[in-house]
N, C-alpha and C positions, 0 to 999 in steps of 0.2 A: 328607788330612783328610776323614775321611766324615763327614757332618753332613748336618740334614735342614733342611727349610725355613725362613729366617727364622735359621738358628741362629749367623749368623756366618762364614761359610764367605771369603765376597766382602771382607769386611772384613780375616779373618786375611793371605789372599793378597795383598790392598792393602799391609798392613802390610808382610808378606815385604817382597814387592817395594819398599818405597821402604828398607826398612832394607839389605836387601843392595845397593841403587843409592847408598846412601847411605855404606856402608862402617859401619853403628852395629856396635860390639863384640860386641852380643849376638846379632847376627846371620852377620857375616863377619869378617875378619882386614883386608881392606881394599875399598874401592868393587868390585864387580861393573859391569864396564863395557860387556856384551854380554846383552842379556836377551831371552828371545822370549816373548809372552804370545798365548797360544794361546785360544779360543773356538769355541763348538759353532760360530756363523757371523762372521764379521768385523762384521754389528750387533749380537751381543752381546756383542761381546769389548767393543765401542765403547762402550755406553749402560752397561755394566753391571761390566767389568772395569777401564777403564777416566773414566769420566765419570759414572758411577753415585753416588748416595747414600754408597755405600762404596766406592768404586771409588777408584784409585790419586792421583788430582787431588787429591778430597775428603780424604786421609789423610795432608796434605804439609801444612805452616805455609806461608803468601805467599813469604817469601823462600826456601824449597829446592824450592818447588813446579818438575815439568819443565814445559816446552813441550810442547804437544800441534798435533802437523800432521796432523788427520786424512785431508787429501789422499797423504801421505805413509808414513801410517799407522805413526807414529813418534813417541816420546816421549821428550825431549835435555832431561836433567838439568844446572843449572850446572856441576857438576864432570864432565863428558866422558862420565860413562854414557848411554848409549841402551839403547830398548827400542824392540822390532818387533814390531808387534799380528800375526796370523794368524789364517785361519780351518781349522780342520778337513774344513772341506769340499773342502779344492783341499792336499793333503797333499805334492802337487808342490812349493807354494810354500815348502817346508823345506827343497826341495834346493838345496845352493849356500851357504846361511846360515850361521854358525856364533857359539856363544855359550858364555856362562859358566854361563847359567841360564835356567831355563824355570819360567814360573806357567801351568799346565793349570788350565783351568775347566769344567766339570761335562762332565765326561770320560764319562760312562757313557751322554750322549746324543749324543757326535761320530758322527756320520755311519759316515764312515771310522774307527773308534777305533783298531786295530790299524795301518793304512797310515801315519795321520797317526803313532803315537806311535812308529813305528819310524824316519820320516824327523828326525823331532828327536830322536831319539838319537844319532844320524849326527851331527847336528850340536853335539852338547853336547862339543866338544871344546877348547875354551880355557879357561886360569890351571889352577890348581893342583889345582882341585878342582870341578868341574864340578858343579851340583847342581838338583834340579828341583820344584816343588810340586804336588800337586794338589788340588783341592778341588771334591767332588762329592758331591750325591747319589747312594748308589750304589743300581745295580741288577747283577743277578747274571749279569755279564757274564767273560770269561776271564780278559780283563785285569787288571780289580778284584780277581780270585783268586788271581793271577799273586803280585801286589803282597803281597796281605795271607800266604801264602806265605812269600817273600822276606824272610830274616832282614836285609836292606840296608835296607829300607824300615821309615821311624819310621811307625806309624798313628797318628792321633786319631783320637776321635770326641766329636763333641757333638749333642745333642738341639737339637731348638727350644725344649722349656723352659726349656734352660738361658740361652737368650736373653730369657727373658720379660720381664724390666723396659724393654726396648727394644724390644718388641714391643706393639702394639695389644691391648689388653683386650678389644677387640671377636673378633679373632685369634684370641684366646686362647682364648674362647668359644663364637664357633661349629666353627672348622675344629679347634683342638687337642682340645676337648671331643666335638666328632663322630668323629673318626677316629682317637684315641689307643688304640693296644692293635687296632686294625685293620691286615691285611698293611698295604694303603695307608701308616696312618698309621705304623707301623712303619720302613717304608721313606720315606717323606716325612719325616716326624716327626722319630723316633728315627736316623734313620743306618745302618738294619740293612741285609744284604744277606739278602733275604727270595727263596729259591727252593724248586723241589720236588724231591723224588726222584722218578726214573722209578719204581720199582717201589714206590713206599711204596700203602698199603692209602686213603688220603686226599691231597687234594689240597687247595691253597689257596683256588681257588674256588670248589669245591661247601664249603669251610665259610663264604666270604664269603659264600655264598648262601644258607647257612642262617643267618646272623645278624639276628636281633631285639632289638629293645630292651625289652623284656617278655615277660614271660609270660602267658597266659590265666587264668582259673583252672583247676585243676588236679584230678584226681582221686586219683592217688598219688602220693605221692616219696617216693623211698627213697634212702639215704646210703651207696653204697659205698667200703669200706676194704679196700684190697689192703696188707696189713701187712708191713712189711721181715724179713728171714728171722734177723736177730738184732738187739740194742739199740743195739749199738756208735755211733759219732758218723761212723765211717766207712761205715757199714750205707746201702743204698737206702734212699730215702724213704717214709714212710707214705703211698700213694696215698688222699684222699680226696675224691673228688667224689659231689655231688647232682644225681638226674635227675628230671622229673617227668612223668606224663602224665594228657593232655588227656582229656574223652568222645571226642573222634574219633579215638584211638589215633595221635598225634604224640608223641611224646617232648620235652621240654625240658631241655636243659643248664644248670642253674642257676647250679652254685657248683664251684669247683675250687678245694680248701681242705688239699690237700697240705701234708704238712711234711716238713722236712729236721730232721735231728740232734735230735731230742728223743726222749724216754725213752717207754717203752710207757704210764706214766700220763698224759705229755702230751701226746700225739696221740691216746692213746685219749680226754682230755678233749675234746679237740679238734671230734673225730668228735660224741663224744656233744652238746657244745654246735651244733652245724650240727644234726644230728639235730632238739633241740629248737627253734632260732629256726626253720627250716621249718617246721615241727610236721610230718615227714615220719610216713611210717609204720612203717619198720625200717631198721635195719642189715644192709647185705648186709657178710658177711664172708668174706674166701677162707682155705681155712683148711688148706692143699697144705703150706706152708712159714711155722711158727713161728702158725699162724691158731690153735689152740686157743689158743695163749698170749692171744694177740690178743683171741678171745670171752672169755676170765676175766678179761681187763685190764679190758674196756668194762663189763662185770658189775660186778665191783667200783667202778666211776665211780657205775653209775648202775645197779641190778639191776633197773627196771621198762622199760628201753629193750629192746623187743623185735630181736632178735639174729637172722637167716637165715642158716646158715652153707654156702657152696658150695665144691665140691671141680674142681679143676681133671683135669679127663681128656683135653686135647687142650693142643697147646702155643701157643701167644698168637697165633701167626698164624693159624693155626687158627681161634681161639675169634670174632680180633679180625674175623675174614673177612665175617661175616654181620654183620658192626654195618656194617660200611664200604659195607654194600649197603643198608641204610635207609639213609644219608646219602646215596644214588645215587638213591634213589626219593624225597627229600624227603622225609622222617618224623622226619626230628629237624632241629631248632632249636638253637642256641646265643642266650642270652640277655646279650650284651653281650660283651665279650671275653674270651677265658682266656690268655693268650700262650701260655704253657711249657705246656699240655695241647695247643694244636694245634702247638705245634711237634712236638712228641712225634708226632702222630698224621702230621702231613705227614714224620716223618722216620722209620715204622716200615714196614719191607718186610719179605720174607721169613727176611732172614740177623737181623732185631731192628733197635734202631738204630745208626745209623752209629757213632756212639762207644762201642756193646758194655755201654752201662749198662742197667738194665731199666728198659722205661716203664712205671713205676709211676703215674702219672697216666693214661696210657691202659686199664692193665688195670681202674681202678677203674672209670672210663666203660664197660669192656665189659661189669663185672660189674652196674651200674647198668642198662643199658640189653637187656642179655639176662635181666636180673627182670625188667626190665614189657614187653618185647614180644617176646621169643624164649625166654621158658621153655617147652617142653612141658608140655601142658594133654593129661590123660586123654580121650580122646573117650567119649563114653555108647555100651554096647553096642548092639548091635543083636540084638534078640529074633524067633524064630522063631517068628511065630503057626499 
């Protein structure tokens, strides 16, 4: 179970664990009588896997609740089941042990993750059916990738907001409203396993570092639309993002207003409605593959939207090279978060992106962002007096 902060994670694993110690039908076929509960260190397995708010004690009625011997580091259910707390730090202490089942808790911070989670494999060798949970925040570690991989392995995943009525309104406010749609909160938050590619043209955080919560005022913005190469539902997306820039020649990432599966009249309204609530200046249009089609669609929406149309003569990594170098000098801003355009951008390298689809949200930002600060400007000649 990947889940981010607050979202349930300590609660679900509680539950596991006292229904398979319990033998309930929806969880086993009969009581699990050998369990090991593993933590980043033996005080958190204690306060928080264990004796926590949601923790295994707290998730049991008076009369099925176990024993707890924390000298012992041991928890004896009425009906014969035991559990053996561990810590991840001493991956030794797996040698020897053996069980039915294992609750792993926030795995992606163990110390040892690989030493510790090979020595309790070793040991998951009793009943019928040996089986183990884990539940972590994840970070983009090999194991984590191992797992989600592994057609054996069931994944969840839940948000913290999907925990919200059991979460603090105050919670909710500053830390969900601060950092949602941020790597951070992405990974905190949401559950995701947030990393970078080595060779991509952007990296995670030079974009955290450009991020703002505003924009200044502004002196142009323009609306580029990188248009899919035919109408179909199956067709790429209509790339459309707004940039805008300052007197001191900084760029701002406004609005990433892409669409999927709509028809040339509805993305081109799309475009033209962004267009007008900015009150930008023009539409940049690319116009290589299916783009004329594209300039007569947005005419027909709206025939006083003035229309820029560019032609591609280099191929995206190419084009995309010199943008990824103001974002290295600090010249461009993102103005709140876009998920699905910087992922695009942390996952485009030389070969395109890793899944071979076009990043149609990134070509739009390139085509945005090489109109206001990297078009070639005529220099004034120089006169022989």
């Amino acid at each position: 179970m990947l889940g981010g902060r607050g979202a349930g994670k300590t609660r679900a694993g509680s539950e596991w664990v006292r229904g398979i110690a319990l033998g309930e039908p929806d969880f086993t076929d009969g009581p699990m009588r050998r369990i090991a509960l593993i933590g980043e260190t033996f005080s958190d397995a204690r306060n928080v896997m264990v004796e926590g708010p949601a923790g295994i004690l707290a998730v049991h009625a008076r009369h099925e609740r176990p024993a707890w011997s924390p000298s012992l580091r041991k928890l004896e259910w009425p009906n014969g089941a035991v559990a053996h707390v561990f810590s991840a730090e001493d991956p030794d202490s797996l040698r020897g042990p053996q069980f039915e089942a294992a609750w792993a808790d926030e795995l992606a911070k163990w110390k040892h993750v690989e030493e510790t989670w090979d020595m309790l494999q070793f040991g998951l060798r009793l009943g019928a059916h040996p089986r183990q949970m884990v539940t972590t925040t994840p970070r983009p570690i090999p194991l984590l990738k191992r797992f989600l991989a592994d057609p054996r392995v069931a994944v969840s995943r839940v948000r913290t907001s999907d925990n919200a009525e059991n979460l603090a309104p105050a919670f909710l406010e500053t830390v969900v409203g601060r950092y949602a749609g941020t790597r951070l909160g992405r990974q905190e938050l949401d559950g995701d396993i947030i990393e970078d590619r080595p060779d991509a043209l952007w990296t995670r955080d030079m974009i955290e570092l450009s991020r703002i919560d505003a924009a200044p005022p502004l002196m142009r913005i323009v609306v580029a639309v990188d248009p899919p190469a035919s109408s179909s539902k199956r067709a790429d997306a209509c790339g459309i993002v707004a940039v805008g820039m300052d007197d001191g020649g900084t760029a701002y990432v406004l609005e990433d207003a892409t669409a999927s599966g709509l028809k040339p009249p509805e993305w081109a309204a799309k475009a033209v409605a962004l267009y007008h609530r900015l009150q930008a200046d023009a539409l940049i249009v690319e116009t290589n593959q299916g783009g004329e089609m594209a300039t007569g669609v947005i005419r027909e929406v709206d025939p006083a939207v003035p229309v820029m149309s560019v032609r591609a003569t280099r191929g995206k990594y190419l084009r995309a090279e010199p943008v990824s170098v103001l974002y290295a000098q600090g010249r461009v801003r993102h103005v709140g978060v876009m998920p699905e355009l910087e992922d695009e951008m942390c996952d485009f390298g030389p070969g395109g992106l890793t899944s071979g689809r076009s990043p149609d949200r990134m070509d739009a930002l390139v085509w945005a962002l090489t109109e206001l600060m990297l078009r070639e400007k005529k220099e004034p000649r120089l006169r022989m007096l």
